[in-house]
Structures are given as C-alpha cells and as structure tokens.
MIMARDREN-989486 format. One record per atom (N, C-alpha, C): residue in one letter; x, z, y. Coordinates in steps of 0.02 Angstrom, whole numbers, plus 50000, padded with zeros to 5 digits. Example, Ala and Ser with C-alpha at 12.3 -4.5 7.8 and 13.67 -1.06 7.14 Angstrom:
a506605039049716a506155039049775a506605039049835s506425035449888s506845035749947s506455039450002
This chain:
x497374909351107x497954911351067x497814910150993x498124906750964x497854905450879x498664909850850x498334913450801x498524917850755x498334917850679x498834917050642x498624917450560x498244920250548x498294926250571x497654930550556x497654937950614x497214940050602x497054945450662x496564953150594x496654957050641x496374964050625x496044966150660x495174966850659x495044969350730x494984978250718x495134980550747x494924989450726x494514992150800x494354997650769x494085003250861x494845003850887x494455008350937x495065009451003x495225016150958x495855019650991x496005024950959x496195025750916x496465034250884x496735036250823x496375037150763x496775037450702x496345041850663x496285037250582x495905036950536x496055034850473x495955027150481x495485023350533x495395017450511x495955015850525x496475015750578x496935014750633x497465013150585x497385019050532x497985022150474x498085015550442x497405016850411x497205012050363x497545002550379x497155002450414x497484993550467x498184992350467x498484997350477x499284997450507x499454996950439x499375001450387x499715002050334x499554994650280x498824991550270x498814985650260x499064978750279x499094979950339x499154975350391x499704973350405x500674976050398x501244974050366x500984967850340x501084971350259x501224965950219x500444959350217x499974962050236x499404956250271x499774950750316x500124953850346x500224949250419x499774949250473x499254954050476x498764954550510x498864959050563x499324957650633x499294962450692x498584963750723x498524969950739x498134972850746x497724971850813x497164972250830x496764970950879x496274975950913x496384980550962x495644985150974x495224979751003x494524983550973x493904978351006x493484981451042x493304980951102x492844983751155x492304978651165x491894981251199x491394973251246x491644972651280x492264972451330x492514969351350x493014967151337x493354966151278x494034962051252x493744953451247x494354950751282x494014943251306x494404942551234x494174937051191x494284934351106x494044926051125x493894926151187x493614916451199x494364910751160x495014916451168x495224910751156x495884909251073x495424917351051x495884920351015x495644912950943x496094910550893x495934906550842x496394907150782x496144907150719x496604904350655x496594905250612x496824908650562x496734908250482x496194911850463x496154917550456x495724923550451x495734928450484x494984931250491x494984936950527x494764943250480x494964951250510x494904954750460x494474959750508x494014962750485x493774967650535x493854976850491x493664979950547x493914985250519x493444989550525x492964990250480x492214993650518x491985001750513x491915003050554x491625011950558x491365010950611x490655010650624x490005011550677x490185015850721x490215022350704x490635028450758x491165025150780x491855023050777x492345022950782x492165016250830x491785012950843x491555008850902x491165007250943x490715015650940x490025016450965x490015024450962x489695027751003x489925036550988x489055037350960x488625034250957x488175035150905x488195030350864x488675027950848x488625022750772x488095016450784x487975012150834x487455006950842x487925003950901x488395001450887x488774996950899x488454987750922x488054987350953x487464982250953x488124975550959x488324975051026x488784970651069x489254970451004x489424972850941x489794971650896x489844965150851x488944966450832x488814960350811x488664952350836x488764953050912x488754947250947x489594944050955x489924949250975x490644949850945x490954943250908x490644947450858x490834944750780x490684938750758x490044937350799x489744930350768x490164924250817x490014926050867x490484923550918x491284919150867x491604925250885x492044925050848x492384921950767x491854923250727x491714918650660x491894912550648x491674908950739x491594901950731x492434899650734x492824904250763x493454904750784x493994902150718x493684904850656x494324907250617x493884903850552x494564901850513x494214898650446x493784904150380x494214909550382x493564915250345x493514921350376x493274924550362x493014932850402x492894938250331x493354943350334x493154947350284x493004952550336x492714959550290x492714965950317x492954971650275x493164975350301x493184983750253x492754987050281x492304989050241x492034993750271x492085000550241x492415003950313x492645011450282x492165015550300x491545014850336x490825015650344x490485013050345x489595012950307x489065009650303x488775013450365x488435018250337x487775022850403x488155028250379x487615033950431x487725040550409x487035040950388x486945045450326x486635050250306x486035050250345x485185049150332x484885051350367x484725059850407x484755063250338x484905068350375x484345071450386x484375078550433x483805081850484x483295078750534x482875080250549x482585074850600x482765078550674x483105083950673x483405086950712x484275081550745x484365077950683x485045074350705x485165067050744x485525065950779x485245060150788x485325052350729x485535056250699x485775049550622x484965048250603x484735054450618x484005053550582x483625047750606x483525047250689x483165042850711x483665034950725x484175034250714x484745029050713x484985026150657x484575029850607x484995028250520x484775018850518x484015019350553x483825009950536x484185006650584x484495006950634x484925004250678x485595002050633x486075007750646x486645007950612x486535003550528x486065003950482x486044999450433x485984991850446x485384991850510x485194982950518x485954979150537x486524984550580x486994981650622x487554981050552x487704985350498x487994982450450x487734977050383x487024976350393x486884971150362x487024964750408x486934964950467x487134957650498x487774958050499x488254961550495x488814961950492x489164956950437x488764962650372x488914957750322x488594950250286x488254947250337x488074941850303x488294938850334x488684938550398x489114933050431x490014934050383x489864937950344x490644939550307x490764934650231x491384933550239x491384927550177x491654932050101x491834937450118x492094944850078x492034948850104x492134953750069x492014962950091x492444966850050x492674973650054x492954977050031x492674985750062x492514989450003x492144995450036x492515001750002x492435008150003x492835013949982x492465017249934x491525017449931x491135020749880x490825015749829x490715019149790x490255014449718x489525013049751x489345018049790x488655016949802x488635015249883x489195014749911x488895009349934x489225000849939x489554999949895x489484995149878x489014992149844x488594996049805x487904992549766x487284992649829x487374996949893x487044992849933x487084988249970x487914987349983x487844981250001x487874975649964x487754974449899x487594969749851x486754968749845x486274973149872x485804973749880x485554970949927x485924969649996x485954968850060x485994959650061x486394955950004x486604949450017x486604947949938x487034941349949x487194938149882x487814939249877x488044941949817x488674943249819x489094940449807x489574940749895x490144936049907x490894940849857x491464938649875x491834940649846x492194945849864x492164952049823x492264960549847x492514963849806x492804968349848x493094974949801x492784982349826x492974984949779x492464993049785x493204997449770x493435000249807x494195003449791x494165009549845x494415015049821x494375023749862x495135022049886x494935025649947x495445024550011x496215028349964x496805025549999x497415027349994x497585032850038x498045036550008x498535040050055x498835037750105x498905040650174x499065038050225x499835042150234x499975046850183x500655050650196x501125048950130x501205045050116x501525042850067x501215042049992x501665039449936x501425040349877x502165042049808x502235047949828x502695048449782x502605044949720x503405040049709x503375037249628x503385042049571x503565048849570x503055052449530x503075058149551x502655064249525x502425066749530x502845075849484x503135079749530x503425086449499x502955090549466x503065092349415x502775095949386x502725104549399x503405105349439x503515113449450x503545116049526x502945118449538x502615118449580x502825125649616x502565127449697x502645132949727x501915135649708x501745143349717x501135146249728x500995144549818x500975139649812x500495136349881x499935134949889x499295136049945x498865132449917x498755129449995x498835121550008x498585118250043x498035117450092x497975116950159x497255114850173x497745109750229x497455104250226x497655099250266x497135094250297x497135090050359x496715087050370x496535089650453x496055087150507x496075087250552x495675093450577x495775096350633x495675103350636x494885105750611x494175100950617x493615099850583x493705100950531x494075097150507x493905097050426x494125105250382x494935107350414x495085111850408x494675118750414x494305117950458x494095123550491x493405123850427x492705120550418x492455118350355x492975121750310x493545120150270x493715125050230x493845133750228x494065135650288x494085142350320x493395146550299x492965141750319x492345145150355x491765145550284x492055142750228x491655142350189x491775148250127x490975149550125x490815154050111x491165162750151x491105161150194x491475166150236x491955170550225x492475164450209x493175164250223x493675167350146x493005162050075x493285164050020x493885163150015x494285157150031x494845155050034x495145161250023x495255165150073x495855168450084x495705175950035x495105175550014x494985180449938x495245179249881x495285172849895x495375168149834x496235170249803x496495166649872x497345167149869x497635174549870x497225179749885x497565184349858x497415187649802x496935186049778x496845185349697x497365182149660x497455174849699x497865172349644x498455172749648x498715176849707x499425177649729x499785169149754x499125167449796x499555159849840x499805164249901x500165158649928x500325159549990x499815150450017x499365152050088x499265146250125x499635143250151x499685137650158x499645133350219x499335128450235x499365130350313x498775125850367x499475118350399x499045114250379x499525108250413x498955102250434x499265104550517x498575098850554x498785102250618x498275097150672x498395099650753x497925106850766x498315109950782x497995117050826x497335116850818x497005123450800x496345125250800x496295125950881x495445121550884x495155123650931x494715129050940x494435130450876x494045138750906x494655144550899x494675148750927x495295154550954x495115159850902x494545159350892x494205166050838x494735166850779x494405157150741x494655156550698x495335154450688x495845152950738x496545154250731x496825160550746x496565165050774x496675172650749x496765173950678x496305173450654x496115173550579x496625173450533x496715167850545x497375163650520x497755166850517x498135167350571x498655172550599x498445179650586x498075183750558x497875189550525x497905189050466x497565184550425x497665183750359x498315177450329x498935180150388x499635178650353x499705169550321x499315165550363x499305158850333x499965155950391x500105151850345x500805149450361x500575141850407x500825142950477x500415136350498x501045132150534x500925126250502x501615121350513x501365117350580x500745114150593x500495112750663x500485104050617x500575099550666x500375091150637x501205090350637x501255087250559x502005084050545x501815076450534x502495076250540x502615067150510x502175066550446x502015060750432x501755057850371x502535060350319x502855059050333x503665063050278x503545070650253x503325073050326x503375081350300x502805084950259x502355082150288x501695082850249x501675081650181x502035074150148x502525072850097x502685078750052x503075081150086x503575084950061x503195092250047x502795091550095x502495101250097x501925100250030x501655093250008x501135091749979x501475092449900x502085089349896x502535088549841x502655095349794x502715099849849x502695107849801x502155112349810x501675109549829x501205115049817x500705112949765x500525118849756x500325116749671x499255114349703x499135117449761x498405116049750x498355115149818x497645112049847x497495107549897x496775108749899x496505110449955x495505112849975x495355109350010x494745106550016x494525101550035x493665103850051x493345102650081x492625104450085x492335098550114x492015094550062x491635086650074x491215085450025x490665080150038x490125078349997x490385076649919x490195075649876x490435074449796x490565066549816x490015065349821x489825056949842x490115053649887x490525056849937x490665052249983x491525054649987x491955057949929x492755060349936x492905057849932x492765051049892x493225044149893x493395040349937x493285041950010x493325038950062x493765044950104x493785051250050x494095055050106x494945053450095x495375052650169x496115053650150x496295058750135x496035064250161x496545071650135x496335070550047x495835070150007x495775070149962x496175063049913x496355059649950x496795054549912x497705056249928x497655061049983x498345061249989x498255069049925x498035073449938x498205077849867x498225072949806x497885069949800x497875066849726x498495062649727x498695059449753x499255055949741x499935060249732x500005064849783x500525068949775x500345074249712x500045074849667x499975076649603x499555084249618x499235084649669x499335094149681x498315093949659x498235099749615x497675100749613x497025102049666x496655099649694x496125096449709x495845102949696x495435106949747x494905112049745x494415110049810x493765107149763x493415102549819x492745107349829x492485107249891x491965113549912x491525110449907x490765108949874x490275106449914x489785110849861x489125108349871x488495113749863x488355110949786x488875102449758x488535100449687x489175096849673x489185094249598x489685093849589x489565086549528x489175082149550x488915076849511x489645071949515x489525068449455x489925063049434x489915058149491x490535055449526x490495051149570x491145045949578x491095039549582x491815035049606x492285037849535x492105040049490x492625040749430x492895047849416x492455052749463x492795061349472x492215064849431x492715068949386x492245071249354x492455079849379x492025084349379x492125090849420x492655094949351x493095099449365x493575100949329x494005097249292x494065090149291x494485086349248x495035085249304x494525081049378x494925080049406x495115082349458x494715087049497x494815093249532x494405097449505x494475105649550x494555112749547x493655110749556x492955114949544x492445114649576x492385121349618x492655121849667x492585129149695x493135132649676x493135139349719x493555143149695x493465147449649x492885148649625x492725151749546x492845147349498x492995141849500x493355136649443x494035140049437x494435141549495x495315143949473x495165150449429x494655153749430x494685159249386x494585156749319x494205151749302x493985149349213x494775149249193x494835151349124x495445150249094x495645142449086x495165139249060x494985130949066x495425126949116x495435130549176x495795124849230x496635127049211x496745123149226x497365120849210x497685116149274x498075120749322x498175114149374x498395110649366x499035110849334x499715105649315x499005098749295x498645099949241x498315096149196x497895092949249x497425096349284x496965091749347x497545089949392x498045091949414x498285088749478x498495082249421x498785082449375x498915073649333x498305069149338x497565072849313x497115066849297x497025067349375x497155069449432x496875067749506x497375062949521x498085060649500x498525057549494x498375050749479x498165052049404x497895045049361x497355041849392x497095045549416x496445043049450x496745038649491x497115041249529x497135038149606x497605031649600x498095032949539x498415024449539x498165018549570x497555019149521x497145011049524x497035009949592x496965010549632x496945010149699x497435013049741x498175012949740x498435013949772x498455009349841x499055009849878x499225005449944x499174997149913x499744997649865x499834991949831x499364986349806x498744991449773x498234990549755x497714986149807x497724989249851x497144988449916x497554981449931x498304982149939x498404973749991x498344967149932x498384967249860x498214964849828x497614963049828x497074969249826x496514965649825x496164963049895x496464962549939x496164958050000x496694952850003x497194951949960x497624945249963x497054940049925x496894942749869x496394940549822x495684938249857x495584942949872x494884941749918x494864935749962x495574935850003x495634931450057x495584922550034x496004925049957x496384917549938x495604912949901x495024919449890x494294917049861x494024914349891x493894917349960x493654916350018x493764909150070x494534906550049x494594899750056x494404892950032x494354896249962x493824888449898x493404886249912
C-alpha cells in the first residue's frame, strides 16, 4: 500500500494517541498501531512519522522487535522522523525495574534515533541527550500541547475553583500529597474542588472525596473540560520540575489561563518555568501575598504560546520539508 505519509503510534489510548490524531489532520498522516505482528512488507511513500514512548509499546519499555520494525521499514519511505514523547525512565531505585532496564530502553532509543533523518522531543534535557547521542539532524525541542482545546484568549474573572484534572493516577498523587493538603488548603482559601477524570479506583480515596464535598464531574469531552478549565481560577498538578513539560494536564491549565499549583519535592528552573512566575510552588505559595493568580495563570499562558498545536504542526512541516534536501 503506498501512502504519502503514515504515523506509526502504540496500540491504545491515552496522550501519544492524542497527540498523533491532533497533528496528524493537518500532517496528512493517518494513523497506524504498531505491534510485532503488523505486516508493513508492503506499506510505501513519502514519509514516515513514528510516535515513540517505550512503555506505550512494550509494558517494560524495551521494545526490542521495534527497532527491527523500523529499520525494516526506513528502507520503505523517502524520510523517517520521530517524536519522541519518551526517552527512558529515570534510573531510579534498584528496587525498580527502570533500574536494571534504564541501559536497554536508552540503547533502543539511540538506534532509534540514528536511523531518523529528524526528531522532535518535549524536554530541554532531553533533547541535549539526544544531540549527544548523534550528529545533529534536523529538530525541534517544543513542550507538549493541550489536548482539550486552546482558548483564543484567556478570562480574566475567574470562579473560586480549584482544579485537579488528569487520569485517575495522576489525580490521586494530588489527593494524597502531603496527606491530603489539598483539601486544607481550599478551605483556607474558600475554593470549592473539582475532580474531572475517570472514576477513582481506590474506594478509600473516593470516599474522601465525597466527604470532603469535592465536586466530581467523572471524564468529559475535550469541550467540557474546556469550559470547566475556562473558569476556574487554579489547577494542581503533582510531577517532576524537569519533566512538566511533557505533562498534558499541565499544558492544558496553562493554556486555558488558570494558575498552575505544581507539587514536587524542588522547584529548579526548567523548559522556561520559573517557580512562582509561572506556577503556584506548593500550596504554601497561595498563602505568600506575592502570588498573584490572575498574574501566573497569564505568564503560564505566555509561556505556553510558543508551542502551541499550531506551533508543533509547523515545526514538523519544517522538519519534514529539511529532511528532504
């Protein structure tokens, strides 16, 4: 079958899936799941795009049969880019298994990327490893888009809401942190919550919920989420400093203008975020007189322009059109 171009992604739901579909329109790039067993003997044509997260095609991230795949395949099509919306995980504990897999999962995205004629990645650092990794072909380094819209601007007059959005994991990480400041927090500050995502699986902690009066909408459309994101004035998040730029819940608050209260144990300069400019650092930041949400939910705004949707299909139009010379 020859095709202008192709998308390969994992099987299943979830941000890369997002990500593909929402590029992949105006790309022209219909989408492709890839297994070891998807026959590609006869697939051919302009470019191919891959869509890479190790997990998301391997349930320990060492995806081997990937890179035979690919090379295979290469010979197929006149260029080959990648996104990579994962490098490795984290070495970690020696208790984890990332620990003893971290040199696996790296060797399989360095061969990855040296059969690639471009790349496109979501962090600063790791894009300087994979510039480390090769000679550098032609790339972009750009933090993931919103997958629920991008309002053309941004209200200034906001509900006392405060957000937690994102998949019941991630959610639950905000709940649970620091044992269960959140909801100290909001009645300090006189918020009202809401939970928007699929059903908690631990029962404990959706009790909880439902005890401490959080308003739970369950999984909406990419519209409603929109809309619920549009008036609330703040948004929690609990993720590495270093690695939020890859997070969607943290690009969908920022785009919809709503202040950013990001949990983690440090709060270093990263991908262009500086801690209180452009989100909350904790919930003892909403107490400093200093924060100012209206003011951080704008610079979490400004931030996020430069890389909008728009942004991203531009720069792999670019990439693609390099990649042909």
């Amino acid at each position: 079958m020859h095709a202008a171009s192709i998308s390969l992604i994992p099987p299943g739901t979830g941000g890369v899936r997002d990500y593909a579909t929402t590029v992949g329109g105006p790309l022209h790039t219909p989408l492709l799941e890839l297994t070891p067993t998807t026959d590609t003997s006869t697939l051919s044509g302009d470019f191919l795009l891959l869509h890479f997260s190790g997990y998301g095609f391997e349930k320990r991230g060492v995806p081997v049969w990937l890179v035979r795949k690919v090379r295979s395949l290469r010979t197929q099509f006149k260029a080959f880019g990648i996104v990579f919306h994962e490098l490795f995980a984290p070495a970690g504990s020696p208790l984890g298994s990332a620990f003893w897999l971290n040199g696996y999962q790296k060797r399989i995205a360095k061969q990855l990327l040296v059969l690639s004629d471009f790349w496109l990645t979501n962090r600063e650092e790791s894009g300087r490893w994979l510039l480390n990794q090769s000679q550098a072909a032609p790339h972009r380094v750009l933090p993931v888009f919103s997958n629920v819209g991008e309002p053309p601007a941004v209200d200034l007059d906001r509900e006392p809401r405060l957000v937690v959005f994102g998949s019941s994991g991630v959610r639950a990480n905000v709940y649970q942190w620091g044992d269960g400041e959140i909801f100290r927090c909001a009645k300090r500050k006189g918020l009202e919550i809401h939970d928007i995502g699929p059903a908690m699986s631990d029962g404990v902690l959706a009790q909880r919920l439902a005890q401490e009066g959080v308003v739970t909408h369950g999984k909406l459309s990419a519209e409603d989420v929109s809309r619920a994101l549009s008036s609330a004035t703040y948004g929690a998040l609990s993720y590495p400093t270093d690695y939020v730029s890859k997070s969607g819940v943290f690009a969908a608050y920022s785009a919809h203008g709503i202040c950013p209260i990001l949990l983690w144990q440090d709060y270093g300069a990263h991908d262009g975020l500086t801690a209180n400019v452009h989100y909350a650092a904790g919930f003892d930041a909403l107490e400093a007189s200093d924060i100012d949400s209206r003011s951080v939910g704008l610079a979490a705004r400004q931030w996020y322009e430069p890389h909008c949707v728009n942004a991203h299909v531009t720069a792999l139009r670019t990439l693609i059109s390099e990649a042909r010379r």
